[in-house]
Structures are given as structure tokens and as C-alpha cells.
GUBA-10790 format. One line per 3 residues: for each residue y, z, x of C-alpha. Coordinates in steps of 0.1 Angstrom, whole numbers, plus 5000, padded with zeros to 4 digits. Example, Ala and Ser with C-alpha at 12.3 -4.5 7.8 and 13.67 -1.06 7.14 Angstrom:
! residues 2
4955/5078/5123 ~ 4989/5071/5137;
This chain:
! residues 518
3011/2588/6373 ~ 3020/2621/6391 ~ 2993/2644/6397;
2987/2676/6376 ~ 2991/2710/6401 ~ 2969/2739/6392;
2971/2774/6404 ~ 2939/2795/6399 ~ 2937/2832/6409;
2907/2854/6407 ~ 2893/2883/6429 ~ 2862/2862/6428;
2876/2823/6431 ~ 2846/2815/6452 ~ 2826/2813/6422;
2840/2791/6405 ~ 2839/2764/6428 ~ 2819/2742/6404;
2849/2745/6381 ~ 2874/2734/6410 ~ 2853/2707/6418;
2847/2694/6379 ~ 2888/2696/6375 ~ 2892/2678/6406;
2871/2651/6398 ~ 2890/2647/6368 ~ 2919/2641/6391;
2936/2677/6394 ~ 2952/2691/6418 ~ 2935/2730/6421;
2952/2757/6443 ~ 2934/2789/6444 ~ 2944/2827/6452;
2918/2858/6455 ~ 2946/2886/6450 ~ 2983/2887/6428;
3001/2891/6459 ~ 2991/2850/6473 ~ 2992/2837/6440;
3030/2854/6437 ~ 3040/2837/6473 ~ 3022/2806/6459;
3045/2804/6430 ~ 3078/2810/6452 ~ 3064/2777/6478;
3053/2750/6450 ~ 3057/2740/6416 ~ 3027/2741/6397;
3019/2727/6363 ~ 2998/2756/6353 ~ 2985/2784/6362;
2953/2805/6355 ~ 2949/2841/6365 ~ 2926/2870/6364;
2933/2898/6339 ~ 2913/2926/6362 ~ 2920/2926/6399;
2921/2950/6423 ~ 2955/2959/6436 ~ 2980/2937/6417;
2970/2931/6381 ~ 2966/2903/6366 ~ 2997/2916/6340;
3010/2929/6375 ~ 3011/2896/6390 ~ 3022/2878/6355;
3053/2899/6351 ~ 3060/2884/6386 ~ 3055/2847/6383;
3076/2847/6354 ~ 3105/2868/6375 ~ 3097/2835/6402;
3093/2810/6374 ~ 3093/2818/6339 ~ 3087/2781/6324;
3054/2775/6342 ~ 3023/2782/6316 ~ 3000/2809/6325;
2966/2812/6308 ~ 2951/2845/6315 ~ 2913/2848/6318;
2898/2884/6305 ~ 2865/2900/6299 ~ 2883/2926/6282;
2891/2921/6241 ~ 2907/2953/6244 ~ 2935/2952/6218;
2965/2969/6241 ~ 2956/2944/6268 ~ 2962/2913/6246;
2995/2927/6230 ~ 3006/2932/6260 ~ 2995/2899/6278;
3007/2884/6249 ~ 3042/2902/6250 ~ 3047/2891/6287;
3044/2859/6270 ~ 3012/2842/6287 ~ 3008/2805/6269;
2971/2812/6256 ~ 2940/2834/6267 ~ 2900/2829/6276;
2872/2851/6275 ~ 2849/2849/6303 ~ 2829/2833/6310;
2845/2803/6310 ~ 2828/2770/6312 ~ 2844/2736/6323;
2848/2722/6293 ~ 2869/2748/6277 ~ 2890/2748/6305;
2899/2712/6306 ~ 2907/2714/6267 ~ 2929/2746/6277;
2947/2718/6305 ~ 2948/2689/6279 ~ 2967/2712/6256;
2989/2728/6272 ~ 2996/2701/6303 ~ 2983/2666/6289;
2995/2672/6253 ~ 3029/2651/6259 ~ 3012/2625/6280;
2982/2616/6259 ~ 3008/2619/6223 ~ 3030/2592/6244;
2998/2571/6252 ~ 2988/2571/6219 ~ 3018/2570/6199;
3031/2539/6221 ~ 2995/2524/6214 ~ 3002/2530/6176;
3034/2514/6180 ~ 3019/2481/6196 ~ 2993/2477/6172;
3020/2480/6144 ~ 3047/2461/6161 ~ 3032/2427/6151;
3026/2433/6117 ~ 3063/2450/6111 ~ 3070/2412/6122;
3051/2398/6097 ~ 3069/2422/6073 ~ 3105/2410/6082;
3096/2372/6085 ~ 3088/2374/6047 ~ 3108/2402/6030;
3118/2383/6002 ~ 3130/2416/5978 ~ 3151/2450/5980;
3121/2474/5978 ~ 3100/2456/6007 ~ 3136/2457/6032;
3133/2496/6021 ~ 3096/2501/6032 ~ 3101/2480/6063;
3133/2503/6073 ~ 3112/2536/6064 ~ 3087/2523/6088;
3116/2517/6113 ~ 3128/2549/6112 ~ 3093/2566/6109;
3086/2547/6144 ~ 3120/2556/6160 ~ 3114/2592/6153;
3080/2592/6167 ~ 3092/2574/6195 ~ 3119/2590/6204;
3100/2624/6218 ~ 3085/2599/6248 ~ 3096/2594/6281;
3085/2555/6277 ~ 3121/2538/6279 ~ 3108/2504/6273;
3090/2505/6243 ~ 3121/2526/6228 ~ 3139/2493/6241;
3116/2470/6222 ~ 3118/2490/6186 ~ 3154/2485/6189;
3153/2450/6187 ~ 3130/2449/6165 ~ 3156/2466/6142;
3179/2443/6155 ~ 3158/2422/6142 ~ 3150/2435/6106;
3189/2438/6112 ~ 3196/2403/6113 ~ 3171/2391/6083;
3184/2419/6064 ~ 3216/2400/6065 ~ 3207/2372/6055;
3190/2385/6028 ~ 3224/2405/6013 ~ 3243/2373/6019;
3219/2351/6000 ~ 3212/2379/5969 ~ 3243/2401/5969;
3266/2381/5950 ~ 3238/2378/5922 ~ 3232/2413/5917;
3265/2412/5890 ~ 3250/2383/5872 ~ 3243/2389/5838;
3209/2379/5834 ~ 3195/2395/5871 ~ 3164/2412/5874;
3161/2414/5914 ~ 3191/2439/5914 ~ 3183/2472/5933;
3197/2510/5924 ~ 3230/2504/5929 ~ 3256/2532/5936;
3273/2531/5900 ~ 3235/2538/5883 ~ 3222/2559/5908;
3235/2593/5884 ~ 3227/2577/5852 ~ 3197/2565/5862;
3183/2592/5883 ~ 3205/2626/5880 ~ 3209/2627/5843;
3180/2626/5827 ~ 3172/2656/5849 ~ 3202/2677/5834;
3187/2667/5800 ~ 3156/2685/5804 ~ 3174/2718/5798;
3169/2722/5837 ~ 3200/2736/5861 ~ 3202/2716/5889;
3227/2715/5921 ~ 3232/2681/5927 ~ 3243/2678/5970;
3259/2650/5984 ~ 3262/2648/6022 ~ 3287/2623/6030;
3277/2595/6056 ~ 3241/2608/6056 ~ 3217/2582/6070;
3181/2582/6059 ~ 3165/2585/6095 ~ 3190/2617/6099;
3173/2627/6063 ~ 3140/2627/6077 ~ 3147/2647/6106;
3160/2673/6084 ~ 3123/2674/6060 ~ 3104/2699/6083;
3130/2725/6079 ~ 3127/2725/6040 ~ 3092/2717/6035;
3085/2759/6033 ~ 3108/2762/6004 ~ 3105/2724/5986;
3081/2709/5976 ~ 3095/2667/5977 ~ 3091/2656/5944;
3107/2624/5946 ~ 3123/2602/5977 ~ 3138/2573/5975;
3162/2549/5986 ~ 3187/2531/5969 ~ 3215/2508/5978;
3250/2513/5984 ~ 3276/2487/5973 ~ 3302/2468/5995;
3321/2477/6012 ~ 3300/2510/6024 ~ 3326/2529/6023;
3336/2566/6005 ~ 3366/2549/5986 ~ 3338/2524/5970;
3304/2533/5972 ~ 3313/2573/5964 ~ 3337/2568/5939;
3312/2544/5922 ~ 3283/2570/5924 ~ 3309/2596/5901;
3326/2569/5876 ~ 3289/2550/5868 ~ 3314/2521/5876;
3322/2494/5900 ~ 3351/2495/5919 ~ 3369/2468/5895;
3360/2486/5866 ~ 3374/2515/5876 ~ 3410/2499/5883;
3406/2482/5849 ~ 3401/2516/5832 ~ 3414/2543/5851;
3440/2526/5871 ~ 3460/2563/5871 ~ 3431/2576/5898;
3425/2544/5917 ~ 3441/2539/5952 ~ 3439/2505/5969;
3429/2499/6003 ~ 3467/2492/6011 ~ 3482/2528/5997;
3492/2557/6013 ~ 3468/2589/5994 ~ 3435/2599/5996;
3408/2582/5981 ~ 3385/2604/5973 ~ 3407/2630/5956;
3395/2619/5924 ~ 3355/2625/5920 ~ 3357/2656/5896;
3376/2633/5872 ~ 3357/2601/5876 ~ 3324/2624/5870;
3338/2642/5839 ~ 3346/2605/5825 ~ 3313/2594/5830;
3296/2623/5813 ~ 3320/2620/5784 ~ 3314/2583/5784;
3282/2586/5782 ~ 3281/2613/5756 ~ 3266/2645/5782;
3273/2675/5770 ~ 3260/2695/5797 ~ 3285/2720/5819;
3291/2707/5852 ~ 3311/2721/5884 ~ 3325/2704/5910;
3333/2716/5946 ~ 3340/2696/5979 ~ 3329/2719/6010;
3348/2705/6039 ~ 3346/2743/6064 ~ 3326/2773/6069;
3350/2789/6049 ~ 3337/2771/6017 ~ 3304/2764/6027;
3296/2807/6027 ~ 3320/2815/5998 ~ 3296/2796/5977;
3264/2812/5993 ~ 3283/2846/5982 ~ 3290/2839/5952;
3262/2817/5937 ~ 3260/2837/5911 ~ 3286/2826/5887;
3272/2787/5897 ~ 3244/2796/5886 ~ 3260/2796/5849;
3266/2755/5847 ~ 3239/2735/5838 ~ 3252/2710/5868;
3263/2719/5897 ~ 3280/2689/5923 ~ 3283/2697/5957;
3298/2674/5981 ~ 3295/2682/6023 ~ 3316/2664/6043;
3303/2672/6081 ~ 3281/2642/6091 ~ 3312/2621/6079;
3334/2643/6101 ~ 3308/2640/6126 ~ 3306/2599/6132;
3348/2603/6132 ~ 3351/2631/6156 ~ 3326/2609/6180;
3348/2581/6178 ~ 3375/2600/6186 ~ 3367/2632/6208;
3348/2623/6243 ~ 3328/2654/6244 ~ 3315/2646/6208;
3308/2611/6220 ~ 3288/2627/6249 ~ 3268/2652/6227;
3263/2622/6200 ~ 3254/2593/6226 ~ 3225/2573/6203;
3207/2574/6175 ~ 3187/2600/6187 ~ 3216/2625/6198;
3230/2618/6167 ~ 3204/2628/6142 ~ 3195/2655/6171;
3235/2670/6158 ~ 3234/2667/6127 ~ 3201/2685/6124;
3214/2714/6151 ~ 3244/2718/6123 ~ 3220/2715/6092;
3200/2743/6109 ~ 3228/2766/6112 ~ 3249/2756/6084;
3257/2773/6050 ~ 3243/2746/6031 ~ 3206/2756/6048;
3213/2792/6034 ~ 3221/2779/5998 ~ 3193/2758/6001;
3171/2789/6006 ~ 3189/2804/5981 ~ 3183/2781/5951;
3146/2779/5964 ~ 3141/2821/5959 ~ 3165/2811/5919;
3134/2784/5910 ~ 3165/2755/5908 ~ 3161/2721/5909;
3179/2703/5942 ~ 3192/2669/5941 ~ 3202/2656/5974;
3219/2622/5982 ~ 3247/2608/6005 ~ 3271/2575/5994;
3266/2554/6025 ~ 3253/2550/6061 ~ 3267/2543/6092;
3261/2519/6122 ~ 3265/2524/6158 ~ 3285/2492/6165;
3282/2475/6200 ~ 3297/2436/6195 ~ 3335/2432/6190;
3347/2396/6167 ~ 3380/2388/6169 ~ 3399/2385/6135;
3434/2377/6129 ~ 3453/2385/6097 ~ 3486/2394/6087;
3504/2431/6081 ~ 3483/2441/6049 ~ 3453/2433/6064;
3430/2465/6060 ~ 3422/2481/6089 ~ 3388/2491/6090;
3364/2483/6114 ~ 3332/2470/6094 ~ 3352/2453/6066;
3386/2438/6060 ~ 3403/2431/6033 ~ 3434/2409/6035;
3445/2371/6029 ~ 3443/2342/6048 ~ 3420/2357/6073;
3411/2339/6107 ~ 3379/2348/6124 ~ 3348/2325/6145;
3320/2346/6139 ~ 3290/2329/6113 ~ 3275/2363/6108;
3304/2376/6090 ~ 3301/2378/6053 ~ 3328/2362/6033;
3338/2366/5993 ~ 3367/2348/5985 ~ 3362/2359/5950;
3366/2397/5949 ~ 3359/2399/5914 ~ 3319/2380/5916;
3306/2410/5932 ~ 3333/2433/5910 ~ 3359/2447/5938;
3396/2444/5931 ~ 3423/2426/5942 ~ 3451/2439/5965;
3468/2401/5958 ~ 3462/2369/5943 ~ 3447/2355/5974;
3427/2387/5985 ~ 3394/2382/6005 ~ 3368/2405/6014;
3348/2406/6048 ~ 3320/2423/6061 ~ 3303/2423/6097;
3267/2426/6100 ~ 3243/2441/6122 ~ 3261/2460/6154;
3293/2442/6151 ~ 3325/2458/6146 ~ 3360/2434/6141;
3390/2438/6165 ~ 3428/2422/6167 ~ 3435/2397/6192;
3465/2421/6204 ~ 3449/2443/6232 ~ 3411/2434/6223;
3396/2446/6251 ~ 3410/2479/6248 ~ 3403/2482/6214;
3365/2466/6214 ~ 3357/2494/6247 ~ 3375/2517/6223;
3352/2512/6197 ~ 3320/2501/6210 ~ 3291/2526/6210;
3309/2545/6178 ~ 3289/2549/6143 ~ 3313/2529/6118;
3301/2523/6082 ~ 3319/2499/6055 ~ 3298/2468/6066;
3258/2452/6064 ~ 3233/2469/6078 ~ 3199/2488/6067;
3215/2518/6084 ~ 3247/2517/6059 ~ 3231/2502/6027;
3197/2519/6025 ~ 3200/2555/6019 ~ 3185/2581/6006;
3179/2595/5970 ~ 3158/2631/5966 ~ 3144/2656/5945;
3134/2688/5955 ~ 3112/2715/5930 ~ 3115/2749/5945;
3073/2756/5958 ~ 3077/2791/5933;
């Protein structure tokens, strides 16, 4: 471990060798200066970790002699050390931005707690939060060795992503390496799991079935409109939950979190399924069946997702709603502040439906675009961009907004997405789909055992193209490729977030409900 550098100046440094020594038993490094002038030439020779310095000197003061160091170096943390509580002094010390301040006299113990926090702090969080980790690893084994239901796959992925956020701060590149195959892992069983219970979900007479994507408004947004309450009901397309949780802290002054959950998306995780779904309060066959005029197969040219403010009017009508609803799909910056300026006449609905569409413009802009591929690397850089955007965006304004109104937020997404790494090879003929995570075609060739199959569209209540139509889905970090030109097409692909197949990432998401704290 690299040795901690310390730079102390005083006019009197000779008396506090017992501090020098007490630090450099504790394995410091301690540099010392009697005047501003050695401490400034100091500065300009080595790189130290921290500094302490004298606020009263003779010749060059100690704000002197700050004001310097910070022209040399401005990062380095300077703690200044004053017998003088005069109020000017501080305001200005704290103005030339000193890290923290001690009154003399000092003793050795406060300055060791001054080092730890402002020097140690990252090193002893990574020793302990790796420590945590370990301790936990074995048991979030356990956990995914015997998840047998939906809601104990959820808390083992919000422990996964509550690990991968605390881990990701560290510098410790191994035990970031051995969290992600333990999702691997939790991948893999998870799986297993959708293959052996998905199917059965549709059955009649289930009780293991999650939230699925055609409940999720009946079930959960609904019942809030009924209780004469307006609410703005936000869905951020392709929103994953661990990109959710990194966006918490920034709302936690307005909101107080008065429900989170996470539900599960259908298959294939995919806008023109799992969203259309969520608006209709339908499954994907059901919606053909009944309102073939605003469904669009796989196979035809049009948009398919032009149709939400009609499949959410249906359902409300359906299900005998009365309550005023408006719908608006912000896709620019444009949009985004034209509703922050005129929120007033939203205010008038008793339901307002939002939908962003930037995370999902996001994950296609990084498989496309090398410089967003760059800036979006991992999992880490990813959330790390969406959060810089949620930060600065329109939507964090109206957020604000409707906290200082007293309304009710709803927020949501319609699927994940999966940063895919291993490329199958699957053969099929010209009206074979062409996503990336599913495929949906007839008499489809492929080797890999960890795809999931359904030969029988209509058992887990998705459509037909043809007679003979079959659905596939990869799972885990795999991502399906033609034999024509694989290679370029799998080093195309590989490393990009994709979303339409089986993973915790796509199919657990998030469900919230935010009460304004006034």
C-alpha cells in the first residue's frame, strides 16, 4: 500500500515533534516547513496527500501561503490550524476553500481523525465495503441455489444491484470481477427458473404468477386515480432498476418513497410487447384479437408504439374509469421544457401519462455511435449517463415541479436491457425477425441449449406471424447472430445493451410511488 505524504507547516514545527513522531508511527510520511515560502517550494517539488498549515506566521500567512498552494496545486487538501475564531478569518479561509479547520491546540488524536477523513476515508470504505461483500457473498449463494419463486429472484437482484453500486466506487478490480459472476450466476438460475414457470403463468388456475406488464396499471396505477388524487404517471423507456437506484439520492429532498417495487415484464422484453401490454391491460394476443386496427407485427413496416394513447383510453373505458387522462411522449428537449412551462393546464387532468424515451435512445445510440459506446463502456458508465442526463434533464425540473404542486408521481419503465457479450449462431429464413435477444420466425436452426424455445406462441399469449411461427429467446449475456458474416456481426454487437430476451436485467424492473415530502 502506497504511503500517505504529509506536509506540515508552522512557525513553531519544532514543537510538535511528538505529533510527527505519533503520525509516523502510524506509518505517515511527515514533511515539515517553519515559514509559507518552504512549504510553497515544497508543494512545487512533491505531491503530497495533505497538507497542514499555520493560520498566523510571520512573513507569509498562512492564507498568504494557502492562496499559493492552491495556484501550485489546487486538488491537494489543506487543513489550516488557528488559534484565532475570529469570524473574518474563517470566511475567508473557508472562501479560499481550505478542506476543514483545527483550533489549537491540537492533540494527536484529532489529528489522525482529521487524516482518516479526509485521506483514509476511500481506503478504509473499500476495506470495509469489500469485507461486507465477502461476508455476504456466500449467503447471496445460498439465496440463488434455492430461489424457488418470483419475489425471492427480485430480492436477490436488489441485493445484486445494491452490491454493484457499492462496489463500484472501489479501486478493488477483482472483487468487482467476482460480483459479476455471481450475477452471471443468479443469471443463469434465473433462467432456468423463467423456462421452467414462464409458460404456466397463463394457466388458468396459477397462483405463482408475478405483476405482469398487462396488470401492472390495473393493479397498481388505478386505484390511485380513484382516490380523487392527480397523479403524473412517468414512464422511462428501457429504464433498468440498478439505473433507478442511482437516480434515488437526487429525489429523496423532494419525495418521500412511498412504495418500490418490482415487477415483471413479459416476453419478449421488448417496447412493441411489454409497453403496449402495460397501456391495453392485455397480452399481446389479446390485443390482435381485439384491436387488430392498432397492432403491428414484428414483420410490418410502421411503428409500434404509435398506438399507446389509444390502447390506454381502451383500457380505462374497458374497465369503466372515468377519470381524465393526458397522454404525451417526450422524445427532445423541445418537449421535455414545453411541458415544465406549461404545467399548468396538466395540472387540470386527473391523470397525466408521460412517456421519456432517452435511456432507450441511449442503449441504441451506444450500439451505434463509438463515442457513446466509449462514454457508456459497463454497467457502471452506463447508469453513470443516464444519471448525468436525469440530473440535467427537463424531467428533473418537472419532478421538482410537481413536488412544490403536492402531486402524486408514479414512475415505471416497460423493460430492461442486457449488456450482451456471447454471440449463437441461428439460421432462419427471410421473415425471420431480426432482433438480437429474440427471434421470431419458422423453422429456426440454432445449437445453443440456453435458448428458450415456444413452439406454441399462443401458451404464453403472443401472436402468430404464420401457422408455423416460433418464438426464441437468449438468456443471460448472449445475443443471436446469422451465419453470413458472424464474426463481423457478433464484434459488432458484443459489449452493446440489447433487451427483448431473459435476464434479471430486462425482466425485473421497477414500479414506484413518490408523495411529495409537503
Amino acid at each position: 500500500m502506497r504511503t500517505i505524504s504529509i506536509l506540515w507547516t508552522d512557525d513553531e514545527v519544532d514543537l510538535l515533534k511528538p505529533h510527527i513522531l505519533f503520525l509516523e508511527n502510524k506509518g505517515y510520511e511527515v514533511q515539515t516547513a517553519s515559514n509559507g515560502h518552504d512549504a510553497i517550494e515544497w508543494v512545487k517539488q512533491k505531491q503530497f496527500d495533505l497538507i497542514f498549515l499555520d493560520e498566523s506566521m510571520p512573513g507569509l500567512s498562512g492564507l498568504e501561503t494557502l492562496a499559493e498552494i492552491k495556484s501550485v496545486n489546487s486538488a491537494i487538501p489543506v487543513i489550516m490550524i488557528t488559534k484565532n475564531e475570529a469570524e473574518d478569518i474563517m470566511d475567508a479561509a473557508i472562501g479560499s476553500k481550505i478542506s476543514d479547520y483545527l483550533l489549537k491546540p491540537v492533540n494527536p488524536k484529532q489529528i489522525l481523525l482529521t487524516i482518516k477523513k479526509h485521506i483514509d476515508t476511500s481506503r478504509l470504505v473499500t476495506r470495509e465495503t469489500t469485507t461486507a461483500y465477502q461476508s455476504e457473498f456466500s449467503k447471496l449463494g445460498m439465496l440463488i441455489n434455492e430461489a424457488r419463486s418470483f419475489d425471492q429472484w427480485a430480492e436477490i437482484y436488489k441485493k445484486l444491484v445494491y452490491w454493484e453500486i457499492e462496489l463500484e466506487q472501489l479501486d478493488d478490480e477483482s472483487i468487482k470481477e467476482v460480483l459479476f459472476m455471481q450475477k452471471n450466476e443468479a443469471n443463469q438460475g434465473f433462467a432456468k427458473y423463467i423456462k421452467s414457470n414462464y409458460t404456466g403463468w397463463f394457466n388458468d388456475k396459477a397462483t405463482n404468477a408475478p405483476l405482469l406488464s398487462p396488470n401492472l396499471l390495473r393493479k397498481k396505477l388505478f386505484p390511485l386515480t380513484e382516490k380523487n388524487e392527480k397523479v403524473f404517471f412517468i414512464l422511462i423507456d428501457n429504464l433498468r432498476y440498478d439505473q433507478w437506484r442511482a437516480m434515488v439520492p437526487n429525489l429523496t429532498e423532494y419525495f418521500l418513497i412511498s412504495e418500490e417495487d418490482i415487477y415483471c415484464s413479459i416476453l419478449p422484453t421488448a417496447t412493441a410487447y411489454a409497453r403496449n401490454a402495460q397501456f391495453a391491460g392485455l397480452m399481446p394476443l389479446e390485443i390482435k384479437k381485439f384491436y387488430p386496427d392498432l397492432w403491428v407485427d414484428d414483420n410490418e413496416e410502421g411503428g409500434k408504439n404509435l398506438n399507446e394513447e389509444q390502447f390506454m383510453a381502451r383500457q380505462l373505458q374497458r374497465l369503466g374509469i372515468n377519470s381524465s387522462f393526458h397522454y404525451q411522449k417526450i422524445s427532445d428537449s423541445k418537449t421535455g421544457k414545453k411541458i415544465t412551462e406549461e404545467l399548468k393546464q396538466y395540472l387540470h387532468y386527473d391523470l397525466n401519462v408521460l412517456v421519456y424515451n432517452f435511456v432507450d435512445m441511449l442503449s441504441h445510440a451506444r450500439t451505434e455511435m463509438q463515442m457513446i459506446k466509449e462514454l457508456a463502456s459497463n454497467e457502471s458508465a452506463y447508469r453513470s449517463i443516464t444519471l448525468s442526463w436525469f440530473r440535467h434533464s427537463y424531467l428533473y425540473d418537472l419532478l421538482r415541479m410537481l413536488a412544490e404542486q403536492n402531486i402524486k408521481v408514479v414512475i415505471t419503465t416497460d423493460h430492461g436491457t442486457m449488456r450482451v457479450q456471447n454471440p449463437v449462431k441461428v439460421m432462419g429464413d427471410r421473415e425471420t425477425s431480426v432482433n438480437l435477444r429474440y427471434k421470431i420466425g419458422k423453422n429456426l436452426n440454432y445449437k445453443s441449449k440456453d435458448i428458450f424455445e415456444v413452439k406454441d406462441p399462443e401458451a404464453i399469449h403472443l401472436p402468430k406471424i404464420n401457422v408455423s411461427s416460433t418464438y426464441i429467446f437468449t438468456t443471460n449475456t448472449d445475443f443471436m447472430a446469422y451465419p453470413n458474416n458472424f464474426n463481423y456481426y457478433a464484434n459488432y454487437y458484443k459489449n452493446t445493451f440489447q433487451h427483448g430476451g431473459i435476464s434479471l436485467e430486462e425482466m425485473l424492473i421497477p414500479y414506484i410511488v413518490l408523495s411529495p415530502k409537503n
